[in-house]
SEFIZA-3560 file (N, C-alpha, C; in Angstrom, 3 decimals):
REM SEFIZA-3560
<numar><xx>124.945</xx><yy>123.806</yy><zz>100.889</zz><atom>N</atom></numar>
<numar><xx>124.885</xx><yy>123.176</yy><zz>99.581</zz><atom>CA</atom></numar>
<numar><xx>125.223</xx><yy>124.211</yy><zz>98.515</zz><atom>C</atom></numar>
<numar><xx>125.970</xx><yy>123.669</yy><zz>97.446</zz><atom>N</atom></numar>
<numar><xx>126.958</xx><yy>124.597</yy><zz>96.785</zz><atom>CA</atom></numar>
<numar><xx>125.535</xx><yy>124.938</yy><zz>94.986</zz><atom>C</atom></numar>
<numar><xx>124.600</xx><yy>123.672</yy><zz>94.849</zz><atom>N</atom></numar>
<numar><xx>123.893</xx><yy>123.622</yy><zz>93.950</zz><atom>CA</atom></numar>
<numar><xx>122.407</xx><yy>124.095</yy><zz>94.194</zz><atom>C</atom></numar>
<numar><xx>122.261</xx><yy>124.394</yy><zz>93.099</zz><atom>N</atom></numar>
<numar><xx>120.922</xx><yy>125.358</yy><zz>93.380</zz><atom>CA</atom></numar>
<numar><xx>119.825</xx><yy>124.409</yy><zz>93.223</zz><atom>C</atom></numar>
<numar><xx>118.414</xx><yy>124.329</yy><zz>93.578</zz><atom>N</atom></numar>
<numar><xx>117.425</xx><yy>123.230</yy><zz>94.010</zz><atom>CA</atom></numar>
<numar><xx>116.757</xx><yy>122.948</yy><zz>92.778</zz><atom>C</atom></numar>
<numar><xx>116.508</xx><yy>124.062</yy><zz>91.888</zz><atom>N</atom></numar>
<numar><xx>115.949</xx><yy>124.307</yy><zz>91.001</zz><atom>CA</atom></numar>
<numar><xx>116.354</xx><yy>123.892</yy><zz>89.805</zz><atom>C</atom></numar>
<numar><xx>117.248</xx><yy>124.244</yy><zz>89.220</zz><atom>N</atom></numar>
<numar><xx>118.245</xx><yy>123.638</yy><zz>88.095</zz><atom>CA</atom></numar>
<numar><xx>119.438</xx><yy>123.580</yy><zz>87.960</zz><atom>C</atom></numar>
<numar><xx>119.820</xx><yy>123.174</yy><zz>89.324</zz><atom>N</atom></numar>
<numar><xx>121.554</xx><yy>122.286</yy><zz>89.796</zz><atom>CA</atom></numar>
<numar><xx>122.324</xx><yy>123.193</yy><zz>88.979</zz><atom>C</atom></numar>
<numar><xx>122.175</xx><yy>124.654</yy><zz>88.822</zz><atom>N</atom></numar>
<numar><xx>123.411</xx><yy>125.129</yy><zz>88.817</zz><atom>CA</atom></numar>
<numar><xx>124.146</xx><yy>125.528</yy><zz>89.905</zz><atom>C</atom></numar>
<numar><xx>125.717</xx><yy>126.507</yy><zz>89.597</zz><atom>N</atom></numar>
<numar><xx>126.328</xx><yy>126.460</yy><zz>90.953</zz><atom>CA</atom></numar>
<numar><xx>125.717</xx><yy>127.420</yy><zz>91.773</zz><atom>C</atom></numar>
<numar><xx>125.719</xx><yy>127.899</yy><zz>93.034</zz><atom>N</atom></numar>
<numar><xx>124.917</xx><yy>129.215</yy><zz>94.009</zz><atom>CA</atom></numar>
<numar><xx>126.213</xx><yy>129.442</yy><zz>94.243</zz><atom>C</atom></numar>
<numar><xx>125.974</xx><yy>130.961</yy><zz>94.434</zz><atom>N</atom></numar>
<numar><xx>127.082</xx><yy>132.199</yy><zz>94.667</zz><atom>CA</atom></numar>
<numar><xx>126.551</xx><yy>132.812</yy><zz>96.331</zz><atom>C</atom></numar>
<numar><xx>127.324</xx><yy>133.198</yy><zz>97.098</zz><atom>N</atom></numar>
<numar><xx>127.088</xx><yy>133.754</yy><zz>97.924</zz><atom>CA</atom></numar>
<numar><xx>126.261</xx><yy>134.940</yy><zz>98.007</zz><atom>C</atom></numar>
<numar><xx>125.216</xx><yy>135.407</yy><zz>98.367</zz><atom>N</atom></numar>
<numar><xx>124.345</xx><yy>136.732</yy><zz>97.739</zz><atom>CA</atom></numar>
<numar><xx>124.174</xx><yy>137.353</yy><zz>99.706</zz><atom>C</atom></numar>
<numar><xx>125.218</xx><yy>137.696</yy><zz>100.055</zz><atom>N</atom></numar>
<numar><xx>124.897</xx><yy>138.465</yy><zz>101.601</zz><atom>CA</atom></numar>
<numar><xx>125.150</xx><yy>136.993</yy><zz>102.216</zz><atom>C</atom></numar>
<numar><xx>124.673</xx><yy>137.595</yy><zz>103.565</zz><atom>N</atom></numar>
<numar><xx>125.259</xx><yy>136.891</yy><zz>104.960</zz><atom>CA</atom></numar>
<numar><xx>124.709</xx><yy>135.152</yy><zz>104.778</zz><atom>C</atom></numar>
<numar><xx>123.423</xx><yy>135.376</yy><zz>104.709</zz><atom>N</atom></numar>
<numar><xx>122.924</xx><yy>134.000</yy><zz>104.750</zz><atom>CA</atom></numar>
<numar><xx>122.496</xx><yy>133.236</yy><zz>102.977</zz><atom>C</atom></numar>
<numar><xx>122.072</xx><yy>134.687</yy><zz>102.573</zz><atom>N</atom></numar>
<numar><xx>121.692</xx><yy>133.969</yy><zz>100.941</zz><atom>CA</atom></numar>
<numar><xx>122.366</xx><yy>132.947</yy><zz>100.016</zz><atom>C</atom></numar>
<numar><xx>122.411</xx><yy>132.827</yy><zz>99.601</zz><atom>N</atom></numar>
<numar><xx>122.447</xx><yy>132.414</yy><zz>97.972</zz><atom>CA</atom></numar>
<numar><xx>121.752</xx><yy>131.838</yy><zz>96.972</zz><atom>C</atom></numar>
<numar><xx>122.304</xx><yy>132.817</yy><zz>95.851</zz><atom>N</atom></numar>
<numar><xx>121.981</xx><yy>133.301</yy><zz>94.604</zz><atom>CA</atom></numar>
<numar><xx>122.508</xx><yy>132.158</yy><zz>93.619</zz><atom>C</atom></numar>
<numar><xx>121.479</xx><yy>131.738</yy><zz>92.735</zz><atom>N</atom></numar>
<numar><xx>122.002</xx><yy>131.082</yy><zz>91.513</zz><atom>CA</atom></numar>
<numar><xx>121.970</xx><yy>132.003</yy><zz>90.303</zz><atom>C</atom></numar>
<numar><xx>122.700</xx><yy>132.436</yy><zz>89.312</zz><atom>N</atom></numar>
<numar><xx>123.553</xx><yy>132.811</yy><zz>88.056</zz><atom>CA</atom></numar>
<numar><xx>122.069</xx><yy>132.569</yy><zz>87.063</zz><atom>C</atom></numar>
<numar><xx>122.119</xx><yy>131.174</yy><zz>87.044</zz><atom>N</atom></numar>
<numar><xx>121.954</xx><yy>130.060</yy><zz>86.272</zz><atom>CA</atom></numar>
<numar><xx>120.119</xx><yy>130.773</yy><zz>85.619</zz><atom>C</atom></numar>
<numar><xx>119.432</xx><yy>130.495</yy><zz>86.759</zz><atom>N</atom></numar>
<numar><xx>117.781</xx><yy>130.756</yy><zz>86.898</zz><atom>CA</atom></numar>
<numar><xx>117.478</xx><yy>132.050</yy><zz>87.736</zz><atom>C</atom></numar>
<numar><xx>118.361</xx><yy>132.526</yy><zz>88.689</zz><atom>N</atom></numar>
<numar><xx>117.783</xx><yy>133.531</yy><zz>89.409</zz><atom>CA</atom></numar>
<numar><xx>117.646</xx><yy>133.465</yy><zz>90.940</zz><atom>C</atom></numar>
<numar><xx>117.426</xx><yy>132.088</yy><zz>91.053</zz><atom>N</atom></numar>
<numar><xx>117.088</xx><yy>131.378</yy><zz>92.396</zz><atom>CA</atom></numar>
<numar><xx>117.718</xx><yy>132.136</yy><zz>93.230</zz><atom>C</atom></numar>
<numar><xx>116.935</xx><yy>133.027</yy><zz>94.290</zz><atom>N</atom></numar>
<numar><xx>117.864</xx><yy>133.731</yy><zz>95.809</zz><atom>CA</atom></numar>
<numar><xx>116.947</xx><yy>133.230</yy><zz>97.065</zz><atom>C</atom></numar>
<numar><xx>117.882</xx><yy>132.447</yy><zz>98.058</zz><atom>N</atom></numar>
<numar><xx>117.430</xx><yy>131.520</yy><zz>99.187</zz><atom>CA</atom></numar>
<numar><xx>118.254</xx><yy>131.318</yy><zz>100.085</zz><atom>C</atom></numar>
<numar><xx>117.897</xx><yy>131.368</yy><zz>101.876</zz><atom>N</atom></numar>
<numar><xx>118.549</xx><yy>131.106</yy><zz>102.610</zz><atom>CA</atom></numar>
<numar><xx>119.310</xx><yy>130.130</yy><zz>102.256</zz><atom>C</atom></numar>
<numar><xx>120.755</xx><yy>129.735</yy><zz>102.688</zz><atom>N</atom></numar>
<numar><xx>121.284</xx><yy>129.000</yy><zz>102.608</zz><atom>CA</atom></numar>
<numar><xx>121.075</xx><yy>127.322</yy><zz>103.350</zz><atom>C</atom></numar>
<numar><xx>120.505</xx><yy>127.831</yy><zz>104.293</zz><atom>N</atom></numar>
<numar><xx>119.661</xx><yy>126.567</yy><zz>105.362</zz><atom>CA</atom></numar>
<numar><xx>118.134</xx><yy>125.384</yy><zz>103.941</zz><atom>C</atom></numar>
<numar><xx>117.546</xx><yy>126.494</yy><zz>103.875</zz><atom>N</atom></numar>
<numar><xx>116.342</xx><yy>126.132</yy><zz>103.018</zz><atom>CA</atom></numar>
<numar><xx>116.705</xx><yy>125.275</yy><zz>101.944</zz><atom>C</atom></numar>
<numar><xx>118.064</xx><yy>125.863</yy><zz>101.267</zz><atom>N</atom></numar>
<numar><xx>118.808</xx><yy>125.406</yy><zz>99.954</zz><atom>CA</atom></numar>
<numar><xx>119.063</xx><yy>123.967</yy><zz>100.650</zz><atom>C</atom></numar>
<numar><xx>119.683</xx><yy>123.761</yy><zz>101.469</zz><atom>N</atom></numar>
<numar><xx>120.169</xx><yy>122.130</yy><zz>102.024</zz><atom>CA</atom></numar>
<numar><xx>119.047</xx><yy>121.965</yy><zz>102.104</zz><atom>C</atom></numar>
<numar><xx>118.017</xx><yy>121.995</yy><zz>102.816</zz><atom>N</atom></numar>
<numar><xx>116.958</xx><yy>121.461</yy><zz>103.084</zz><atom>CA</atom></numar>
<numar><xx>116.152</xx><yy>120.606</yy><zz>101.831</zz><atom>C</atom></numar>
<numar><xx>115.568</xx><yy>121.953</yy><zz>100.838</zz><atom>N</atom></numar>
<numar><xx>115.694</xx><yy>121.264</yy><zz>99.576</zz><atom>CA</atom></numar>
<numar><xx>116.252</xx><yy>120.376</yy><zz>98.835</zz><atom>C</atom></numar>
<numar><xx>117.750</xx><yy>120.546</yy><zz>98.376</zz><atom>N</atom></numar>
<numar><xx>118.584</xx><yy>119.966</yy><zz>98.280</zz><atom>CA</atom></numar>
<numar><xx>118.275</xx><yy>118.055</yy><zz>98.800</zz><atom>C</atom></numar>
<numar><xx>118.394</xx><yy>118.090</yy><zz>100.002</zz><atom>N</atom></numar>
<numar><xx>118.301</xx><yy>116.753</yy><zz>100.827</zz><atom>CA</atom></numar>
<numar><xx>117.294</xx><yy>116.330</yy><zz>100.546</zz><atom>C</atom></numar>
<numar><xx>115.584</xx><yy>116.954</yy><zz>100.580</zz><atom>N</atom></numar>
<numar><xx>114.842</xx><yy>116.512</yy><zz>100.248</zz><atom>CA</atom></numar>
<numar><xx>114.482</xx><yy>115.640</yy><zz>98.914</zz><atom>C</atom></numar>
<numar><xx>115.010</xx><yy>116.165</yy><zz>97.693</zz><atom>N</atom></numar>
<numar><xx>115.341</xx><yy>116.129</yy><zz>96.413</zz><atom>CA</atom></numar>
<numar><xx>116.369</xx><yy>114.263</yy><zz>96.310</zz><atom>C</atom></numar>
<numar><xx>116.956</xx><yy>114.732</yy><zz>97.222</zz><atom>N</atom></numar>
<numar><xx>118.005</xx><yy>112.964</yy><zz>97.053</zz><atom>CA</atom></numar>
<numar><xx>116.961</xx><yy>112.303</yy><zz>97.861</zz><atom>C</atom></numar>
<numar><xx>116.331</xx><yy>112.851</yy><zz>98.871</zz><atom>N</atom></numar>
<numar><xx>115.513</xx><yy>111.352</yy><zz>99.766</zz><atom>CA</atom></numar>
<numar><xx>114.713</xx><yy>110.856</yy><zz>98.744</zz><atom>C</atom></numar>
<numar><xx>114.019</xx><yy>111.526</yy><zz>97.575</zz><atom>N</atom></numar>
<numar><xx>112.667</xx><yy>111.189</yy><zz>97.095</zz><atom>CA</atom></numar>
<numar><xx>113.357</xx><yy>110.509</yy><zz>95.639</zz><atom>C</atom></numar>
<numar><xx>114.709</xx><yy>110.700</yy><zz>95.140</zz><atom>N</atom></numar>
<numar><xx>115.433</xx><yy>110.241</yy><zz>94.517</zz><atom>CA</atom></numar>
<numar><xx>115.620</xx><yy>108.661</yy><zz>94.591</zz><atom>C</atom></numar>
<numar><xx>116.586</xx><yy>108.340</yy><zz>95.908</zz><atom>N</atom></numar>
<numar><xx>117.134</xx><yy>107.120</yy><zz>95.993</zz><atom>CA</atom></numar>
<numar><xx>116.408</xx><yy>106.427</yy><zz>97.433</zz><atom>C</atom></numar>
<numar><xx>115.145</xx><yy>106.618</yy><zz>97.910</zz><atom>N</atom></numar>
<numar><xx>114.785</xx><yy>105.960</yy><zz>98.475</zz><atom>CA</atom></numar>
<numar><xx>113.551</xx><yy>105.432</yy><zz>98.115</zz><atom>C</atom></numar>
<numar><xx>113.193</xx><yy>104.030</yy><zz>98.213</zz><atom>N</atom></numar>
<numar><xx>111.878</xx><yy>103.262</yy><zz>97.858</zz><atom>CA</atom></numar>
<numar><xx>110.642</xx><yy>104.019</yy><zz>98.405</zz><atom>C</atom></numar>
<numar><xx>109.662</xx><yy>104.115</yy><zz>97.371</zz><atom>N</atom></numar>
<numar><xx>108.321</xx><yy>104.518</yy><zz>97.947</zz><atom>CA</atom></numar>
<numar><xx>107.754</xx><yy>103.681</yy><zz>99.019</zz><atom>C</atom></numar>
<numar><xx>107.502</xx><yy>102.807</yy><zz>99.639</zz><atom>N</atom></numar>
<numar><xx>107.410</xx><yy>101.938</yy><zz>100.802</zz><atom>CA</atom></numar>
<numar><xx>108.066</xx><yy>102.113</yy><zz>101.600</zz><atom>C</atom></numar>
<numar><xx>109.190</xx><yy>102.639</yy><zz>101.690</zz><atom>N</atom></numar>
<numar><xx>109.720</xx><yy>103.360</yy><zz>102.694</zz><atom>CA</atom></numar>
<numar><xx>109.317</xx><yy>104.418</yy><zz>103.413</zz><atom>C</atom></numar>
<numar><xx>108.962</xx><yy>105.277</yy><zz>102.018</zz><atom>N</atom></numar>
<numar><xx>108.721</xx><yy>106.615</yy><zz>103.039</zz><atom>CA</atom></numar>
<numar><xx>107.602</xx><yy>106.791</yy><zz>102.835</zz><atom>C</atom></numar>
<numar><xx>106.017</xx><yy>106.009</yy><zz>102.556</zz><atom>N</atom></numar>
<numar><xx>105.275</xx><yy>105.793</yy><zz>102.652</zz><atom>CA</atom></numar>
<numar><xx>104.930</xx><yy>104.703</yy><zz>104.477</zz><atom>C</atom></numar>
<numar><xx>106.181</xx><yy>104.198</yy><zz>104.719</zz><atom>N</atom></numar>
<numar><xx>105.951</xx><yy>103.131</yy><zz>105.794</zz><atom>CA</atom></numar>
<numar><xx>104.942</xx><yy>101.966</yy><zz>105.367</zz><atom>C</atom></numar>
<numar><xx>104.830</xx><yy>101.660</yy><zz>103.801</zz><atom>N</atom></numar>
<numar><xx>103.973</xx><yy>100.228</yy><zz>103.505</zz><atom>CA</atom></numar>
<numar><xx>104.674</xx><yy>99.602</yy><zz>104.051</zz><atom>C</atom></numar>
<numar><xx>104.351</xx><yy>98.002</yy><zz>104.334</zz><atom>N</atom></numar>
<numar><xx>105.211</xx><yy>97.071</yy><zz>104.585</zz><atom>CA</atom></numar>
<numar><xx>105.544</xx><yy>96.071</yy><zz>102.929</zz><atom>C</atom></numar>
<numar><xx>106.515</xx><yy>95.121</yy><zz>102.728</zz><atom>N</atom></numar>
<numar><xx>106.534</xx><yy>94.710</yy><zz>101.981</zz><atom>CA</atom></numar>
<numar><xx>105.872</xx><yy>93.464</yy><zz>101.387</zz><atom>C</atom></numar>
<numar><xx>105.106</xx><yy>92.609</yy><zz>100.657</zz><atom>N</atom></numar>
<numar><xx>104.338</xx><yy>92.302</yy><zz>100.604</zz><atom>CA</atom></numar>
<numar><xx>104.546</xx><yy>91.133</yy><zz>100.735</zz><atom>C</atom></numar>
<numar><xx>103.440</xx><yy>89.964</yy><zz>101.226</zz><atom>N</atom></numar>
<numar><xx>103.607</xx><yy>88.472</yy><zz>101.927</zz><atom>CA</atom></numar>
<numar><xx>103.567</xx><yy>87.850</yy><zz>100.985</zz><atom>C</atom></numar>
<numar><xx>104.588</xx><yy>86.846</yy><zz>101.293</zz><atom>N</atom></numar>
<numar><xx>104.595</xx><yy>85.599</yy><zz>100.617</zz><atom>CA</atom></numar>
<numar><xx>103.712</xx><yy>84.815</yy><zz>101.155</zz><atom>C</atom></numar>
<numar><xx>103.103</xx><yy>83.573</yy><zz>99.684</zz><atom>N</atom></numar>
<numar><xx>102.607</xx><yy>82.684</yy><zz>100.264</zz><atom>CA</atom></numar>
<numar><xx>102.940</xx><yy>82.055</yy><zz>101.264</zz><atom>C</atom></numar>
<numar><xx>102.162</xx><yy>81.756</yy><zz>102.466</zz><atom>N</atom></numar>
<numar><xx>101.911</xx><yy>81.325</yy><zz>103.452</zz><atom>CA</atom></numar>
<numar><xx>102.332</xx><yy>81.875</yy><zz>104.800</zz><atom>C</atom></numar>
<numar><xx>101.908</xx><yy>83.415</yy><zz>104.189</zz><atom>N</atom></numar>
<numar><xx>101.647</xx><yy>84.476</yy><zz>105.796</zz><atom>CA</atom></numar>
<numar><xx>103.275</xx><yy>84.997</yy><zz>105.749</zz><atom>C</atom></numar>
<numar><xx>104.140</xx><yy>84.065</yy><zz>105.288</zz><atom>N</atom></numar>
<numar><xx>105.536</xx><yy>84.291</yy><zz>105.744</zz><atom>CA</atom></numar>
<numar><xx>106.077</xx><yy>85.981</yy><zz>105.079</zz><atom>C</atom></numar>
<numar><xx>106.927</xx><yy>86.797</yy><zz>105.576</zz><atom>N</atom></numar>
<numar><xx>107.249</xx><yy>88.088</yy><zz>104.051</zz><atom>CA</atom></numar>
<numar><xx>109.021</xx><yy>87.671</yy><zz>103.779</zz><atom>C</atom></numar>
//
């Protein structure tokens, strides 16, 4: 991931595995950065009942 987790500026390569954001300072494996990154869109664009596992709620007469 090319954006930094912290305040989506761009990350620069900082050594073998790092990178460095400009922007804030941010220096992080490059693995961790996706990780973050991904985490950040799941909690974004997916429904809380989802990733809670609620179910969705019944309609009258038992039916959902």
């Amino acid at each position: 991931s090319s954006l930094c987790p912290k305040c989506r500026g761009r990350l620069s390569p900082s050594g073998y595995r790092l990178m460095k954001c400009p922007r804030c300072g941010l220096e992080e494996d490059r693995d961790i950065v996706a990780v973050e990154n991904l985490l950040q869109r799941i909690q974004i664009n997916v429904p809380a009942s989802t990733v809670h596992g609620e179910s969705p709620p019944m309609k009258r007469g038992g039916k959902r």
